[in-house]
Each structure stands twice: as C-alpha cells, then as structure tokens.
C-alpha positions in Angstrom: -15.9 -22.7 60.3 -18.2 -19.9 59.0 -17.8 -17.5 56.6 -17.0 -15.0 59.3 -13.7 -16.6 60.0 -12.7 -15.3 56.6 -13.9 -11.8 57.3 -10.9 -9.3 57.0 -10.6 -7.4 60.2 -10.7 -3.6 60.5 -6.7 -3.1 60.7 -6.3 -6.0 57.4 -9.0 -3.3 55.4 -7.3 -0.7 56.2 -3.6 -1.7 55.4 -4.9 -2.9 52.2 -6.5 0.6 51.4 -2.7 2.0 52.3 -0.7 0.2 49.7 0.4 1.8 46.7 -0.6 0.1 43.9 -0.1 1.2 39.6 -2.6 4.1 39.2 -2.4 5.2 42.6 -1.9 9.4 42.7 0.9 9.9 45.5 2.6 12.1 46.9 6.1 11.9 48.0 9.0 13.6 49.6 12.4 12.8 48.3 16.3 13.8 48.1 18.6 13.0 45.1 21.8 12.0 45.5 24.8 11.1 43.1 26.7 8.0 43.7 29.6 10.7 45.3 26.7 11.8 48.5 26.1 15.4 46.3 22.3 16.0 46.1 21.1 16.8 43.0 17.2 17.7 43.7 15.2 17.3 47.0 11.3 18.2 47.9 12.8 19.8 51.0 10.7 23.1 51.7 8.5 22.9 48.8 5.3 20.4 48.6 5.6 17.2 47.9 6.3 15.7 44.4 3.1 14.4 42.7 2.7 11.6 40.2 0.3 8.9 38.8 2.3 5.6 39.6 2.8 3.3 36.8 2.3 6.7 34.1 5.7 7.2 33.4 5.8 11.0 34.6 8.8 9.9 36.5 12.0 7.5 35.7 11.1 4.4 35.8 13.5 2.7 39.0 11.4 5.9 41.4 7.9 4.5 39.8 8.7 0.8 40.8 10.3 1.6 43.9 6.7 3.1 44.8 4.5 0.1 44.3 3.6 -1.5 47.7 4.6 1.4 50.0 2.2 2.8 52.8 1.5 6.4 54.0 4.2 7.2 56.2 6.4 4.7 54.9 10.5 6.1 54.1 13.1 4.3 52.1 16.2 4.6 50.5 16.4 3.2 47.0 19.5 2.9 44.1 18.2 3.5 40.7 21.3 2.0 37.9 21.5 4.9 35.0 19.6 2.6 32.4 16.3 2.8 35.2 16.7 6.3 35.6 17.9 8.7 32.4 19.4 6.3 30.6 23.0 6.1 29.2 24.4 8.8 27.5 24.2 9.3 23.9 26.9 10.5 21.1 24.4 11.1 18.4 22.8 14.0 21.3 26.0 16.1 20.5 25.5 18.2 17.7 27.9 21.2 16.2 26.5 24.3 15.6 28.6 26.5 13.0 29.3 29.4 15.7 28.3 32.2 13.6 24.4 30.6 13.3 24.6 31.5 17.1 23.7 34.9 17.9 26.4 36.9 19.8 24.6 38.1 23.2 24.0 34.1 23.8 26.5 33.2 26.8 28.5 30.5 25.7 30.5 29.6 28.7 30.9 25.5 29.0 27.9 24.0 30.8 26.0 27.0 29.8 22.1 25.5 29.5 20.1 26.2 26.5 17.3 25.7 24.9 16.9 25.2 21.3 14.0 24.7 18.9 13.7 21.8 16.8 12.8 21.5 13.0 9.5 20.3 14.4 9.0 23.4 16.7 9.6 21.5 19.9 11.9 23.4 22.6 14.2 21.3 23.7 17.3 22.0 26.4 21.0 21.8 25.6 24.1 22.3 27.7 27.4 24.5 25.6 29.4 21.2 25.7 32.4 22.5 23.6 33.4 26.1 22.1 36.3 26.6 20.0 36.4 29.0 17.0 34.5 27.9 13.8 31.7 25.7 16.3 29.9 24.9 19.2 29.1 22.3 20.3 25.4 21.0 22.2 24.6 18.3 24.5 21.1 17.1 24.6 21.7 14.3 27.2 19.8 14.5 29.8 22.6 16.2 32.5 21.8 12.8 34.6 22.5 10.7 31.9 24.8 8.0 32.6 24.9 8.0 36.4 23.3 5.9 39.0 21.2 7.8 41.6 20.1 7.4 44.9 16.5 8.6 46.4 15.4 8.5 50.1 11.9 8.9 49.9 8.9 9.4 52.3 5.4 8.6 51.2 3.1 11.2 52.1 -0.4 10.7 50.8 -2.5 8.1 48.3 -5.3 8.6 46.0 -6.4 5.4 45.1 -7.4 5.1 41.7 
C-alpha cells in the first residue's frame, strides 16, 4: 500500500471542514422551552443567534451541545439549571427601604428593573416583594433554577 491509500477523499475533507469545533463562529437557530412545553426565547423571524463556541457568550450546556454539529444539522438538547443560569440565589434578594425608591417607579410584582451598582454597573432586578416600609429585588437571573430545553438548527460555520 502507498501513501495514496491514506489520502482523505473529497467527501472525508469536506465533512471535517463542517464540524463545529471550540472557536468555531456559528450561527444557530433555536427555541427555548421550560420543562412545562412554554417557550421562553426562539430565533424565529429574526437572524440567527451568533456566538464564538467555547467563549462563554452563551450558557454553558448550549456551548457544549454545539461542538461536533454540521451545517444543517437540528437537535433537541436538555440543559439541567446548574449548565444553564445556575441555581437561584438568596443573597441576590436585597430590601430596599421603600422611600429610597422614587414614586413614578412602577412597583407591581415581577416589575423588571434596573439598578446601579456602588461600582456603576447597571444591573437588572425583578420587584420581588412590596409591602409598606420595603421592597424587595431579585437579581437572579429570571431562569435561574430551571432546566431548559433548546431545539436547535445549525446554520452556518466560521472556522477559526
């Protein structure tokens, strides 16, 4: 046998090339769904979602899930809470005496916020109690806690 034998053929380059590997720029279509069926974000009529696999600009179970996919390629994939937003978290709750809140802010339960921090960071909260001397924020992530489910289509590669 010759070294040609060990020549990859056309279709063996090319499925290579396809394969999603950390680094990889992709783009994807996807629904989000709650353990209960309800969808909680989908692509669906807007352009795809794009992301540097392996970056962490997405939760980690979706990144994983990615590696090792081809163009065209759809899947369904369960991400457990602690791959996703992680658990929730008591020390996220903070009261707020309620007169430090000025009075045209709505503050209906599940009302989303944003505060600023010490620091200066803007960060979002959701009115997660109201009674007369406080109110009280929620900085958990409003997926925090819950498994999710993604079916997901892989619509392009940019290998790195």
């Amino acid at each position: 046998m010759g070294a040609a034998s060990l020549k990859p053929t056309p279709k063996q380059i090319g499925f290579l090339m396809t394969e999603v590997k950390t680094g990889d720029t992709v783009q994807i279509h996807y629904t989000g769904t709650l353990t209960d069926g309800s969808t909680f974000d989908s692509s669906e009529g807007r352009d795809p979602l794009e992301f540097t696999v392996g970056s962490g600009q997405i939760i980690p179970g979706l990144d994983k899930a990615m590696t090792g996919m081809s163009v065209g390629e759809k899947k369904t994939v369960a991400i457990p809470a602690d791959e996703a937003y992680g658990q929730r978290q008591d020390e996220a709750l903070q009261a707020v005496p309620r007169e430090q809140i000025p009075a045209d802010i709505p503050l209906d339960i599940g009302t989303q916020l944003q505060v600023q921090t010490p620091n200066g960071q803007v960060m979002p909260v959701t009115v997660a109690e109201v009674t007369e001397e406080q109110v009280t924020l929620d900085a958990n992530h409003p997926l925090a806690g819950k498994d999710l489910n993604f079916d997901i289509e892989l619509v392009d590669i940019k290998a790195a």
